[in-house]
C-alpha positions as CSV (number, residue, x, y, z in Angstrom):
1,X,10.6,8.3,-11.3
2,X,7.0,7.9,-12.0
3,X,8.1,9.6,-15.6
4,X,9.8,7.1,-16.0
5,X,7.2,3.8,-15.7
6,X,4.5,6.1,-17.5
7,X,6.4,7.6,-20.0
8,X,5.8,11.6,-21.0
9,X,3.1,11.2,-22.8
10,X,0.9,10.1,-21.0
11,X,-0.1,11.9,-18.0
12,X,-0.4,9.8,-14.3
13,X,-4.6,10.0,-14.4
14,X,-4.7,8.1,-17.5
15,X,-1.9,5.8,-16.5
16,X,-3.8,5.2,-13.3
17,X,-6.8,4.5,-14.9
18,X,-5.0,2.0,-17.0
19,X,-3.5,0.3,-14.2
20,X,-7.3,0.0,-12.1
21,X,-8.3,-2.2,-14.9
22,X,-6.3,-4.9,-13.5
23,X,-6.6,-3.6,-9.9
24,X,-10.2,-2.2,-9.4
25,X,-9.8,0.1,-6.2
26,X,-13.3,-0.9,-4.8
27,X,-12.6,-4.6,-5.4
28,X,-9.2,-4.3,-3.9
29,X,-10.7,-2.3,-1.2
30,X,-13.5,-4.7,-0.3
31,X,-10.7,-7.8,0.0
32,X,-8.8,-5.8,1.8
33,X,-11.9,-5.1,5.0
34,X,-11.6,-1.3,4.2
35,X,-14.2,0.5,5.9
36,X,-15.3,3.7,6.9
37,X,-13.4,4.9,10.3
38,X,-10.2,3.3,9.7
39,X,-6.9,4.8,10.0
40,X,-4.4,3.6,7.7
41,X,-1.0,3.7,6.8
42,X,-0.1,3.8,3.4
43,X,3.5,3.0,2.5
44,X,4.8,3.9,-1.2
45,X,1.8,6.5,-1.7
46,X,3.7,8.6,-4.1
47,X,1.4,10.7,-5.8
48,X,-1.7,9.1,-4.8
49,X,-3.2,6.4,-7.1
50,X,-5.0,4.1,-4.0
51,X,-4.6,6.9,-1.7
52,X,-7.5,9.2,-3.2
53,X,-10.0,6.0,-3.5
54,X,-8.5,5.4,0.3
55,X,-9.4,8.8,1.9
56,X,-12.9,8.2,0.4
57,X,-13.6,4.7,1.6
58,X,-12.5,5.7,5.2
59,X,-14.8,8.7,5.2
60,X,-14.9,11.9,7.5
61,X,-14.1,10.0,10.5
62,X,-11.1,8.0,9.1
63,X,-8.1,9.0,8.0
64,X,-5.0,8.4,5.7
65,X,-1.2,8.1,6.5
66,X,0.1,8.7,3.1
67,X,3.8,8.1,3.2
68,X,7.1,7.8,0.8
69,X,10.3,8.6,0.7
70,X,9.8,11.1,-2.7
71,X,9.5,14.3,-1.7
72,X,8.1,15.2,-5.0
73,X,5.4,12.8,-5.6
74,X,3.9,13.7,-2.0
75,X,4.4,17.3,-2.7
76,X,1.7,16.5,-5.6
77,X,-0.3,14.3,-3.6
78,X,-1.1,17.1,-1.3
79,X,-1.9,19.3,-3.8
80,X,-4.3,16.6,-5.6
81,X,-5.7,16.2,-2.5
82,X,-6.2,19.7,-2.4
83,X,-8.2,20.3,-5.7
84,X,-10.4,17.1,-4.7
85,X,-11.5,18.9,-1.1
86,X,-10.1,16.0,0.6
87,X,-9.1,16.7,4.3
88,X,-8.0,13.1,5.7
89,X,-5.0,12.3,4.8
90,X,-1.9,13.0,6.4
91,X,1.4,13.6,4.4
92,X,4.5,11.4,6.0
93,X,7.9,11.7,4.1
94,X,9.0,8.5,5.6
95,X,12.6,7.0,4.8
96,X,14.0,3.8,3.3
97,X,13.1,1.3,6.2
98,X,11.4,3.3,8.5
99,X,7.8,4.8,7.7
100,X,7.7,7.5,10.2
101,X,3.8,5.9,11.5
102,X,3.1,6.6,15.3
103,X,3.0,3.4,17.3
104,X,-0.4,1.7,18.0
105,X,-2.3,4.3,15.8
106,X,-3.3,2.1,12.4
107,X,-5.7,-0.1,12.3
108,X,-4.6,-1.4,9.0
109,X,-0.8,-0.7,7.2
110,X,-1.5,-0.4,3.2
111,X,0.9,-1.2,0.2
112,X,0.3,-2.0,-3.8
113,X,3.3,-2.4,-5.4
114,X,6.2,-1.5,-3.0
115,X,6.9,-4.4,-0.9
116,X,9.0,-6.1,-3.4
117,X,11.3,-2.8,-3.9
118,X,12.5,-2.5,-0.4
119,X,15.9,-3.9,0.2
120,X,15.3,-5.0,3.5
121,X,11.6,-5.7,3.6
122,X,11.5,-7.8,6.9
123,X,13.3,-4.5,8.8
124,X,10.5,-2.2,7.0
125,X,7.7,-5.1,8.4
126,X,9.4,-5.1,11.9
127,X,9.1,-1.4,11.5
128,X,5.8,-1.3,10.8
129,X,4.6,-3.9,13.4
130,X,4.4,-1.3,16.5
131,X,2.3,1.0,14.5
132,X,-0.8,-1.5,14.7
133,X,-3.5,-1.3,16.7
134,X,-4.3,-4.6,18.8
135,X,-6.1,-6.9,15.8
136,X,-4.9,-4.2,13.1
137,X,-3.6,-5.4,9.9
138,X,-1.0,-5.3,6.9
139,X,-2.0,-5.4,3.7
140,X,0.0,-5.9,0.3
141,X,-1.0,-6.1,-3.3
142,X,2.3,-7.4,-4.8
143,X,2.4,-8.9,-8.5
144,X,2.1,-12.8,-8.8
145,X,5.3,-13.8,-10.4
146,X,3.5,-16.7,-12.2
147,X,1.2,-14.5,-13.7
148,X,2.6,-11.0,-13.8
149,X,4.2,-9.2,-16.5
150,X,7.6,-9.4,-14.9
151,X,7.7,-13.1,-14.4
152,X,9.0,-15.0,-11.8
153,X,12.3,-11.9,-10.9
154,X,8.8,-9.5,-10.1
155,X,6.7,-10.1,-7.8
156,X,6.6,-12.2,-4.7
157,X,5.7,-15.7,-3.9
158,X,3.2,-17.0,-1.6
159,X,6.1,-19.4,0.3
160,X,8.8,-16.1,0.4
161,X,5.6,-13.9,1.4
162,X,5.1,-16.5,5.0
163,X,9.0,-16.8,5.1
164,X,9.7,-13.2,5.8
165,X,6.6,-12.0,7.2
166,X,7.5,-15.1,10.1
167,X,10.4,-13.5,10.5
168,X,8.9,-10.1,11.5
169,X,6.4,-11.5,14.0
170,X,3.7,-11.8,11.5
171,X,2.2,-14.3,10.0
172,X,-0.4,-14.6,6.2
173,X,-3.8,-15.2,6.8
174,X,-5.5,-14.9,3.9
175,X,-4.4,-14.7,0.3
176,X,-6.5,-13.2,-2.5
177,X,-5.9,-14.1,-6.3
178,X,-9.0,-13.0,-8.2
179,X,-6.6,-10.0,-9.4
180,X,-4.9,-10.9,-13.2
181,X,-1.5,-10.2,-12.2
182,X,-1.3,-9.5,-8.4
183,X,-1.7,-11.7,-4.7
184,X,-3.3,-9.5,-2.3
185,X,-1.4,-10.8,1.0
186,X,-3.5,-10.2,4.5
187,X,-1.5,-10.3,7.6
188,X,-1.9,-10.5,11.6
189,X,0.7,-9.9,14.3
190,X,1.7,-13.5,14.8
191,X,0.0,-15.1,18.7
């Protein structure tokens, strides 16, 4: 599938790079409160492009739940973790609206991009709700769709964004928008 977004010329490293030009890891990493020691969840890995800049932001101590539900794209993510000597991260083939996370292990859930393909994104939230530690956190970069490349049938809206999170005991507390194209959504377990 990924052939298909990037095309066969070009090979994924120099699509990723392309893409971090409008969603600088660091930057995205720093809204998002990443720090070293963290565990984290990270649904829609597939071959790695945040998870490598993840594993190394988190450090030694922390760790990385990469998941997806393509076999082949984690298949290459463990080998590319592999060739980089990185030892954190944790291969989960997950399936369509359930993760495979253990409960009350993450501080911090982890998505760019995916949110808006699940077909039932408030079950995959309500999935993904017992896997937080107490004060842990969800975070998704989605594409704005008043800005994105997609318009407004991409992407997600701040107002859908509280609507379905409210429904799976969450609720948005803090929205980013210094990215060009994307809303980096923060959310708590709802009091």
């Amino acid at each position: 599938m990924v052939n298909l977004l990037i095309g066969q010329q070009q090979s994924i490293e120099e699509w990723e790079k392309q893409t971090f030009i409008k969603q600088p890891p660091e930057k995205v990493m720093d809204a998002a409160g990443i720090k070293p020691g963290m565990i984290i969840g990270e649904v829609g890995a597939g071959r790695g492009r945040f998870t490598m800049h993840l594993a190394r932001r988190v450090g030694t101590k922390g760790k990385i739940l990469a998941n997806d539900i393509d076999a082949e794209g984690l298949a290459y993510l463990r080998e590319r973790c592999q060739r980089a000597g990185i030892n954190n991260v944790k291969i989960i083939l997950g399936e369509v609206d359930d993760p495979h996370f253990p409960e009350g292990a993450l501080d911090m859930v982890f998505m760019v991009w995916t949110y808006h393909f699940f077909d039932q994104p408030i079950t995959m939230l309500k999935k993904l709700l017992p896997t937080l530690k107490p004060g842990g956190t969800i975070v998704l970069v989605e594409p704005d769709p008043t800005r994105g490349p997609g318009g407004s049938d991409h992407g997600i809206s701040p107002e859908r964004m509280r609507r379905d999170v409210a429904q799976a005991g969450f609720e948005v507390v803090r929205i980013e928008d210094f990215l060009p194209e994307d809303l980096i959504f923060i959310l708590k377990i709802r009091d």
